[in-house]
VMD Tcl script that builds the backbone (N, CA, C; Angstrom):
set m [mol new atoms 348]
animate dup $m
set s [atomselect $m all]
$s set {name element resname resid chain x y z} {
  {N N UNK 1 A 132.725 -78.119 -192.083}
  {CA C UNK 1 A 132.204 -77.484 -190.906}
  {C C UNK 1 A 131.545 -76.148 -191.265}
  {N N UNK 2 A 132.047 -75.720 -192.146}
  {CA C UNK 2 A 131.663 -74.404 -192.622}
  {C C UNK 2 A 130.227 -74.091 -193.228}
  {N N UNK 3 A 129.944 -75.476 -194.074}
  {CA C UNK 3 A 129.020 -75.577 -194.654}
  {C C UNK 3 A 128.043 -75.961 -193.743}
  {N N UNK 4 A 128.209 -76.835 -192.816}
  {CA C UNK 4 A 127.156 -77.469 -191.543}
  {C C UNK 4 A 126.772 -76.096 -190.825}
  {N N UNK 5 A 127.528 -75.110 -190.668}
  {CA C UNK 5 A 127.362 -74.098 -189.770}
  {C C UNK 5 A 126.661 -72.965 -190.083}
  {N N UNK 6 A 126.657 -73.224 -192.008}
  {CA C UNK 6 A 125.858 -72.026 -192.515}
  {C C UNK 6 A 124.481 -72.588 -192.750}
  {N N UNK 7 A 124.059 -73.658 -193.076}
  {CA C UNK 7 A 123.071 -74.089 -192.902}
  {C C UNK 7 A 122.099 -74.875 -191.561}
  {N N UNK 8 A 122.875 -74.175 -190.346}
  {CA C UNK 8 A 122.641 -74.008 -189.217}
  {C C UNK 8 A 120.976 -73.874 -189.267}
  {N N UNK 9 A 119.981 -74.571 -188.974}
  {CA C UNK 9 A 118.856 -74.775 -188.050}
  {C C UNK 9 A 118.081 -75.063 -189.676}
  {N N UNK 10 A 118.578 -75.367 -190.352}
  {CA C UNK 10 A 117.696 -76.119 -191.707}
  {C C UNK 10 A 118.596 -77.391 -192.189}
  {N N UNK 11 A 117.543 -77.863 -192.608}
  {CA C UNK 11 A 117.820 -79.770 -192.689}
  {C C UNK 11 A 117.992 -80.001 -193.971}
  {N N UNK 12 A 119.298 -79.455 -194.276}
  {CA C UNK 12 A 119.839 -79.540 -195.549}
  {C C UNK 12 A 119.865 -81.166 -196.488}
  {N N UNK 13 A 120.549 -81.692 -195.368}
  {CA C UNK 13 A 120.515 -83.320 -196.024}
  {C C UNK 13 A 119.075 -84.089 -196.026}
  {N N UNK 14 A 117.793 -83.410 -195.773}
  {CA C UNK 14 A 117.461 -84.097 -195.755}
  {C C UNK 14 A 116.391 -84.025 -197.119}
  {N N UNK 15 A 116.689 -82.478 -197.565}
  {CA C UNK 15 A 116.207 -82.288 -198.711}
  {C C UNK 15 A 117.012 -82.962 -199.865}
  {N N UNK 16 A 118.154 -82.536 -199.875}
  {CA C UNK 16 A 119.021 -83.161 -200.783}
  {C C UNK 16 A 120.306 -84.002 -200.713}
  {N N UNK 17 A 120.574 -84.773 -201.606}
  {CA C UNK 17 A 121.440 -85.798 -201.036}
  {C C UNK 17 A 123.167 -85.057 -200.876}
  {N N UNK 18 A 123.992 -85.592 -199.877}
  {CA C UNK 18 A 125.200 -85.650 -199.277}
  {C C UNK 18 A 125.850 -85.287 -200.470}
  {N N UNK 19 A 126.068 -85.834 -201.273}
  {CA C UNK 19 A 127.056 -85.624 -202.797}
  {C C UNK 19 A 126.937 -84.420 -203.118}
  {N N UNK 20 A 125.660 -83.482 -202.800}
  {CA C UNK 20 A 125.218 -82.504 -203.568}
  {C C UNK 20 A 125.375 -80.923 -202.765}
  {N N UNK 21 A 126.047 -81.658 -201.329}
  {CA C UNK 21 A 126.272 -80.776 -200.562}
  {C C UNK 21 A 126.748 -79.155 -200.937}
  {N N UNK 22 A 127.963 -79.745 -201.327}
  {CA C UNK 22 A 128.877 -78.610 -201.684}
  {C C UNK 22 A 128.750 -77.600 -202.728}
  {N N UNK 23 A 128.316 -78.223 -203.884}
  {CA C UNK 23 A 127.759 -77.551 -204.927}
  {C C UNK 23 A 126.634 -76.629 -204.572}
  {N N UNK 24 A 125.509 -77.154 -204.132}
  {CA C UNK 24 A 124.719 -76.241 -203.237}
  {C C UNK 24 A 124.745 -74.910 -202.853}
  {N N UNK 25 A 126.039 -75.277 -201.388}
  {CA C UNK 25 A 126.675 -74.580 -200.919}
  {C C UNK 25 A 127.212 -73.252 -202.042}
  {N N UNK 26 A 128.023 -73.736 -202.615}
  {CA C UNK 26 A 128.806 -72.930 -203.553}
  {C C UNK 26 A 127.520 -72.014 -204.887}
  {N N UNK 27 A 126.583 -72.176 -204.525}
  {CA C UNK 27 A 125.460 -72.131 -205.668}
  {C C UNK 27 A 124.583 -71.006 -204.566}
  {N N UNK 28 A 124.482 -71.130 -203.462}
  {CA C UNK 28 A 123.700 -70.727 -202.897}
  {C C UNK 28 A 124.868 -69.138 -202.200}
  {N N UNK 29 A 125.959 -69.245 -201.443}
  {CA C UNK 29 A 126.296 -68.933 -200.526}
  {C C UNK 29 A 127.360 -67.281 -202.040}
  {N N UNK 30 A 127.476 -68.194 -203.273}
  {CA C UNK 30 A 128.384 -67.131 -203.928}
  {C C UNK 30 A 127.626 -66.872 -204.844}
  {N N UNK 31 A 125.928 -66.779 -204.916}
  {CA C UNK 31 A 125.455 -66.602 -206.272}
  {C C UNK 31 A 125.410 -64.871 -206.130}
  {N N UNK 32 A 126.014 -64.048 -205.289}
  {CA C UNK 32 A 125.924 -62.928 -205.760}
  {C C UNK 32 A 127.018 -62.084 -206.438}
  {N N UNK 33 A 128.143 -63.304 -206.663}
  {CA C UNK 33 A 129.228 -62.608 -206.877}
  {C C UNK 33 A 129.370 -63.562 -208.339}
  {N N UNK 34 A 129.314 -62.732 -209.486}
  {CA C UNK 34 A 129.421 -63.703 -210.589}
  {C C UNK 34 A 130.957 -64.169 -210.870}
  {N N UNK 35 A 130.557 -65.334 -211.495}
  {CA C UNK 35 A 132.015 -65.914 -211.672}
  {C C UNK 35 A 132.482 -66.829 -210.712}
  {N N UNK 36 A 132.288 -66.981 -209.392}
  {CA C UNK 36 A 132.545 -67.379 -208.230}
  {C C UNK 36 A 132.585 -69.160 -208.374}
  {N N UNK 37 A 131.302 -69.153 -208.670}
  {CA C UNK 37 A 130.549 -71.072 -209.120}
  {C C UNK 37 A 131.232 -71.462 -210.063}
  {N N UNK 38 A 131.810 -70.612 -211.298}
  {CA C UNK 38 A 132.248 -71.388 -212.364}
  {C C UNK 38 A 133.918 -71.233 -212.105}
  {N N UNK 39 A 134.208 -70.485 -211.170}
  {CA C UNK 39 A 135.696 -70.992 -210.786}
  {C C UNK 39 A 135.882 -72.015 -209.934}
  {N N UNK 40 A 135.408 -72.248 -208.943}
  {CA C UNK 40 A 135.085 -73.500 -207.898}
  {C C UNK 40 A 135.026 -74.762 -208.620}
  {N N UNK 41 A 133.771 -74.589 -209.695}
  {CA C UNK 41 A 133.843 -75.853 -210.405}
  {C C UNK 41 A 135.116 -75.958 -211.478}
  {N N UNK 42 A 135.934 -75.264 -211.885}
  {CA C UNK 42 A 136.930 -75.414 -213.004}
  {C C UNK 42 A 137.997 -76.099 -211.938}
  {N N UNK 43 A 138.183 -75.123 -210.697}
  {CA C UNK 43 A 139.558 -75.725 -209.705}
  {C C UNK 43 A 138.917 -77.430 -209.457}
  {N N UNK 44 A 137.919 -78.096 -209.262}
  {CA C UNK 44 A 137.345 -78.997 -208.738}
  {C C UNK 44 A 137.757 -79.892 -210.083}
  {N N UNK 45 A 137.549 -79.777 -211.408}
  {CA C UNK 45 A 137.656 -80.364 -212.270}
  {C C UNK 45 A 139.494 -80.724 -212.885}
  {N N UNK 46 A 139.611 -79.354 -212.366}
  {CA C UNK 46 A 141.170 -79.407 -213.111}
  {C C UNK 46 A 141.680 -80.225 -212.023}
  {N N UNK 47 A 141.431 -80.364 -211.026}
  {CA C UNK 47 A 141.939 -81.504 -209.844}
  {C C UNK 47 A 141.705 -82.998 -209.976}
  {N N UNK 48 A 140.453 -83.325 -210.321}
  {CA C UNK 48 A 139.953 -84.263 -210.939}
  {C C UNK 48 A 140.911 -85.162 -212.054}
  {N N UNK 49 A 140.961 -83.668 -212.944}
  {CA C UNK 49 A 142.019 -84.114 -214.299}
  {C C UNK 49 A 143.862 -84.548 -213.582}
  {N N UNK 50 A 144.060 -83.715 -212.616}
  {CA C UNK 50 A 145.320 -83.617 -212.558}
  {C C UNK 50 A 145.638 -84.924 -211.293}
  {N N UNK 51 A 144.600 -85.610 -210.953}
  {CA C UNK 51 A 145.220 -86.822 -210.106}
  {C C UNK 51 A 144.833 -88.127 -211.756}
  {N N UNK 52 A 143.890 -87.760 -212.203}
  {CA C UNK 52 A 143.720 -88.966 -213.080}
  {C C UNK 52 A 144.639 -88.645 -214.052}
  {N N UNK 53 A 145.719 -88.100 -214.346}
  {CA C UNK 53 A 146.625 -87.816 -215.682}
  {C C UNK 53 A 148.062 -88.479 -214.739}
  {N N UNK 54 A 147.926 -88.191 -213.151}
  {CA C UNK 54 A 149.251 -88.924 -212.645}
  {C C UNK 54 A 148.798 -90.227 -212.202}
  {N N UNK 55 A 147.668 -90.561 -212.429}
  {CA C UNK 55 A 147.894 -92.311 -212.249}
  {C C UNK 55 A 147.873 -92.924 -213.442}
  {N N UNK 56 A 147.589 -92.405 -214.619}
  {CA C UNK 56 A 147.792 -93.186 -215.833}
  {C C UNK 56 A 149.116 -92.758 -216.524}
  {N N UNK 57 A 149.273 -91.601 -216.176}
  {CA C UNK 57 A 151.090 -91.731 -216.567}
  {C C UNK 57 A 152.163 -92.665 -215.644}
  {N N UNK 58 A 152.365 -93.050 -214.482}
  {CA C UNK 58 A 152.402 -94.257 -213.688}
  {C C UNK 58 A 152.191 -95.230 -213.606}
  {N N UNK 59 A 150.819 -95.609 -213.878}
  {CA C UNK 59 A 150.547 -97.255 -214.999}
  {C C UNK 59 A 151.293 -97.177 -216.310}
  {N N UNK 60 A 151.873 -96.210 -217.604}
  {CA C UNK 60 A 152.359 -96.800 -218.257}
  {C C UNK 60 A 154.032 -96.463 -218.538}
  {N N UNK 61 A 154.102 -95.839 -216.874}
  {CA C UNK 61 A 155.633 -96.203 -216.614}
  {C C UNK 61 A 156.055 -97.049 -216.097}
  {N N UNK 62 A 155.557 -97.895 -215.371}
  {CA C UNK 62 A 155.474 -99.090 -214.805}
  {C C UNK 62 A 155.439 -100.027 -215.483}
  {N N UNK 63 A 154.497 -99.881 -216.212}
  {CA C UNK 63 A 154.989 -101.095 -217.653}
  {C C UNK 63 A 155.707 -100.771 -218.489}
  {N N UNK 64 A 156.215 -99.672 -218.803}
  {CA C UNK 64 A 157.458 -99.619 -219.976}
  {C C UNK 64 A 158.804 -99.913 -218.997}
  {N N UNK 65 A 158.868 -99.406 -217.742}
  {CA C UNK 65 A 160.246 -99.894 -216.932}
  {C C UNK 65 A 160.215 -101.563 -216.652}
  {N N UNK 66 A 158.919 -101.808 -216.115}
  {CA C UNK 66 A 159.224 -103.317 -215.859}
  {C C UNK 66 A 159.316 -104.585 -216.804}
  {N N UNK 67 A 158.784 -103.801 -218.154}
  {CA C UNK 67 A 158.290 -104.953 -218.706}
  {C C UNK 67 A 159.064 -104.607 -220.186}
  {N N UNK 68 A 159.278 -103.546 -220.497}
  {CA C UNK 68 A 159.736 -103.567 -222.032}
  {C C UNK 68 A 160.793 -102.734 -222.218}
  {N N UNK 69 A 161.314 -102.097 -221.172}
  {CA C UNK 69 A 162.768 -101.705 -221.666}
  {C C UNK 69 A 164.215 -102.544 -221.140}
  {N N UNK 70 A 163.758 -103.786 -220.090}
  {CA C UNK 70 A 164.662 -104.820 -220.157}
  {C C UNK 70 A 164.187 -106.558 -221.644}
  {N N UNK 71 A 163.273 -105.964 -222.232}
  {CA C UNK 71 A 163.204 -106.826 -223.356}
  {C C UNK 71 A 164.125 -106.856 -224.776}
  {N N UNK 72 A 163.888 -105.612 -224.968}
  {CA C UNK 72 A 164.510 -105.217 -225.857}
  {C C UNK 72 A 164.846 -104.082 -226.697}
  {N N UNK 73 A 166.095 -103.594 -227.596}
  {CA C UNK 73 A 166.150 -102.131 -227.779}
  {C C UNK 73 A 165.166 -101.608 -228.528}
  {N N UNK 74 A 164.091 -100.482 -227.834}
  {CA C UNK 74 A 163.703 -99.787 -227.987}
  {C C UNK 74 A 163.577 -98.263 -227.695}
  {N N UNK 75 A 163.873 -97.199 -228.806}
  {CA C UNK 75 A 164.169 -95.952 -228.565}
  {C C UNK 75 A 163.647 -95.352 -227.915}
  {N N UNK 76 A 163.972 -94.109 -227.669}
  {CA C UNK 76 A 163.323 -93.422 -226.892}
  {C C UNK 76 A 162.075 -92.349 -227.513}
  {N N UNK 77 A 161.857 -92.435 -228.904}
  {CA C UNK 77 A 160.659 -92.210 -229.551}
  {C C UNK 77 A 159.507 -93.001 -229.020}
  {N N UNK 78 A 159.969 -94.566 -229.239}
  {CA C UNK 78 A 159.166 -95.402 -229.501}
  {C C UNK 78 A 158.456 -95.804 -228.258}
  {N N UNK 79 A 159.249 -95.789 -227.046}
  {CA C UNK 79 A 159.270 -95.793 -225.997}
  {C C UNK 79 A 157.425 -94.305 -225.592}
  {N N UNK 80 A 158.175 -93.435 -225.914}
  {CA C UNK 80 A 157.566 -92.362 -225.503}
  {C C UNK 80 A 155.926 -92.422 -226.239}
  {N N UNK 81 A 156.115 -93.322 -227.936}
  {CA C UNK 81 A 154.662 -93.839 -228.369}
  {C C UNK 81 A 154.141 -94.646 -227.631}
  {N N UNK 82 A 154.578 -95.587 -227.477}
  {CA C UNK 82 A 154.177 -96.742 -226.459}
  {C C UNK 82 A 153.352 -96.295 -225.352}
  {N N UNK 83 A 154.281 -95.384 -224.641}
  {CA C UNK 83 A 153.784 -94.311 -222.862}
  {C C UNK 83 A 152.031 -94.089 -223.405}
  {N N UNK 84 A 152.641 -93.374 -224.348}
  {CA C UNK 84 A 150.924 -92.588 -224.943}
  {C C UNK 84 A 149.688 -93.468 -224.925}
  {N N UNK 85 A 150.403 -94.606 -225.900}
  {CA C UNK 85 A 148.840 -95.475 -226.463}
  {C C UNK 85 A 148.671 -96.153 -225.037}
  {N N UNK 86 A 149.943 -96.754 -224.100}
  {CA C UNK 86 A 149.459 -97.209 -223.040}
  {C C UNK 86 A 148.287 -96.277 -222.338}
  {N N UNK 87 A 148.769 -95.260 -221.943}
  {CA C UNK 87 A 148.051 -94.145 -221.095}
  {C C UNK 87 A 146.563 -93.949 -221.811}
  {N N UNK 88 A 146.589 -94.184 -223.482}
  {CA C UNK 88 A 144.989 -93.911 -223.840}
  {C C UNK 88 A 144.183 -95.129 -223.452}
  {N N UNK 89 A 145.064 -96.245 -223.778}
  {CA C UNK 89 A 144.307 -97.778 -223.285}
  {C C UNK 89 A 143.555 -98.058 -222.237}
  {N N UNK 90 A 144.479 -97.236 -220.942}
  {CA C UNK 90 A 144.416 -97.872 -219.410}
  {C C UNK 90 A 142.895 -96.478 -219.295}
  {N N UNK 91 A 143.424 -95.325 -219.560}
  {CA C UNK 91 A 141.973 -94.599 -219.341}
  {C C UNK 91 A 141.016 -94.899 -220.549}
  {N N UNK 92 A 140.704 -95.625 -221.203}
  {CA C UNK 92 A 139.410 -96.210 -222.045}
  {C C UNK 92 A 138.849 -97.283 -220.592}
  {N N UNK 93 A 139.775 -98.423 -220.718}
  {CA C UNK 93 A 139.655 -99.326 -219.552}
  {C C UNK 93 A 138.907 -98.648 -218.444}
  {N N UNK 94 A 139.271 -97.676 -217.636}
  {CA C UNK 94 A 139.181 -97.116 -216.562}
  {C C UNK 94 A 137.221 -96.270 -216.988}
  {N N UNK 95 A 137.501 -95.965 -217.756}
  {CA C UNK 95 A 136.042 -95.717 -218.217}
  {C C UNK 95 A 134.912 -96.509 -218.994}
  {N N UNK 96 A 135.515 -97.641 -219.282}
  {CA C UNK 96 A 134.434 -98.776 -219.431}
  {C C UNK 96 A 133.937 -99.424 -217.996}
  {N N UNK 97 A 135.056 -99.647 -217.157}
  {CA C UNK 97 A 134.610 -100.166 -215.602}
  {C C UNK 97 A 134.162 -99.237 -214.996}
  {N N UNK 98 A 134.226 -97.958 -214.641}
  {CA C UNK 98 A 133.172 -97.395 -214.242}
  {C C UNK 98 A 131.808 -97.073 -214.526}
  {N N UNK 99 A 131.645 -97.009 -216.203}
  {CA C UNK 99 A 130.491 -96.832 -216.470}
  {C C UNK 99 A 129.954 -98.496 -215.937}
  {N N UNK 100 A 130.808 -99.745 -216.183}
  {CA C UNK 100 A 130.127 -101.147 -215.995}
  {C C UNK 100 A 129.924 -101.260 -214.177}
  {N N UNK 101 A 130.027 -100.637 -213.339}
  {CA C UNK 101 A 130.342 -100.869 -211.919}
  {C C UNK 101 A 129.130 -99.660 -211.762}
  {N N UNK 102 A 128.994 -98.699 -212.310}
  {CA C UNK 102 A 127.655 -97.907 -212.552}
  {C C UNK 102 A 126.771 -98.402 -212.785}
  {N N UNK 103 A 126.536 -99.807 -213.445}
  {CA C UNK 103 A 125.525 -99.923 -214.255}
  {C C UNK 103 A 125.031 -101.777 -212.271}
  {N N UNK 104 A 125.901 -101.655 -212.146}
  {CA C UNK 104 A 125.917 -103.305 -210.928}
  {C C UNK 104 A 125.258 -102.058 -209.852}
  {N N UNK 105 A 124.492 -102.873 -209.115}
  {CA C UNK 105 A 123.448 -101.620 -207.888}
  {C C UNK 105 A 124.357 -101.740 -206.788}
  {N N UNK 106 A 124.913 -103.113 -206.860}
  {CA C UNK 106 A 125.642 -103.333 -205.429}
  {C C UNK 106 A 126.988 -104.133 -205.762}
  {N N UNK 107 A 127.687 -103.509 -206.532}
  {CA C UNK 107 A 128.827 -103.722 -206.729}
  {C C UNK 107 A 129.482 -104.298 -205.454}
  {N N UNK 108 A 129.836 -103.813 -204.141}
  {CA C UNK 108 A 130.855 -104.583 -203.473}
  {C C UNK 108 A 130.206 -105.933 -203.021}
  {N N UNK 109 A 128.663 -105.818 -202.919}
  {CA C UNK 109 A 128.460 -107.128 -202.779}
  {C C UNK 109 A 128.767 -108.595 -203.920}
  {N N UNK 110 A 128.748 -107.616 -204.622}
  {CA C UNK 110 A 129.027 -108.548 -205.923}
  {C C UNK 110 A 130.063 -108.860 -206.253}
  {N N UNK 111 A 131.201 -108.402 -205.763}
  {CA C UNK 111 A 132.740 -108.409 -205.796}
  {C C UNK 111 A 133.055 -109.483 -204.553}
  {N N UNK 112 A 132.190 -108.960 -203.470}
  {CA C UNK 112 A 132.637 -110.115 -201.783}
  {C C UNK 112 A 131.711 -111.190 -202.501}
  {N N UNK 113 A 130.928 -111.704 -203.439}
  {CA C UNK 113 A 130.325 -112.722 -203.596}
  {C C UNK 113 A 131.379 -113.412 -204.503}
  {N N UNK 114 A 132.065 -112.880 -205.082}
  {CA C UNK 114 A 133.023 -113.478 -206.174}
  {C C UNK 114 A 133.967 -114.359 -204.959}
  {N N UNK 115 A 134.513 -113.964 -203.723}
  {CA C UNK 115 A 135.222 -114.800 -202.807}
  {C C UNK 115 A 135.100 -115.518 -202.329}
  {N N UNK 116 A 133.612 -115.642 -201.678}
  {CA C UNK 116 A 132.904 -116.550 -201.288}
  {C C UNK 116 A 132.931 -118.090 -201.415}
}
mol reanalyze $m
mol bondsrecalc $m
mol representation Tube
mol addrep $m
């Protein structure tokens, strides 16, 4: 709202696209105060980092509880290697399908065509 209100009687979206809103904003509204833009973007990133570090530590607790510490004895070193290479695996994965779902123009159509 804040941002809609400062760019009050100019047609922001129509110069530039929706995604690009905020940055803008933050580019335009704090460029007189240095430092301002490159803290915005660090909090924005370190947020970024800090939801994608708790869903891949969760995918490979989920598979070390469900799947391999009722198999068989394994320590709690080995255990804790395992966590790791899982967690590097699942984010390689996670960044091959996005760059491949980047690369499809219309991915959900192409996903609802797979049901069809």
């Amino acid at each position: 709202m804040i941002i809609f209100a400062y760019y009050n009687g100019c047609n922001i979206l129509k110069d530039k696209p929706v995604e690009q809103l905020f940055p803008i904003y933050i580019m335009d509204a704090m460029q007189s105060t240095p430092g301002i833009p490159g803290i915005f973007l660090s909090v924005l990133f370190a947020a970024v980092l800090s939801s994608m570090s708790s869903g891949l530590n969760g995918l490979s607790a989920t598979i070390i509880e469900d799947f391999l510490k009722g198999q068989a004895k394994i320590g709690d070193r080995s255990l804790a290697k395992i966590s790791k290479i899982l967690c590097l695996i699942f984010g390689l994965l996670i960044m091959i399908l996005s760059y491949v779902a980047h690369l499809i123009n219309n991915s959900l159509q192409t996903v609802l065509s797979l049901f069809r």
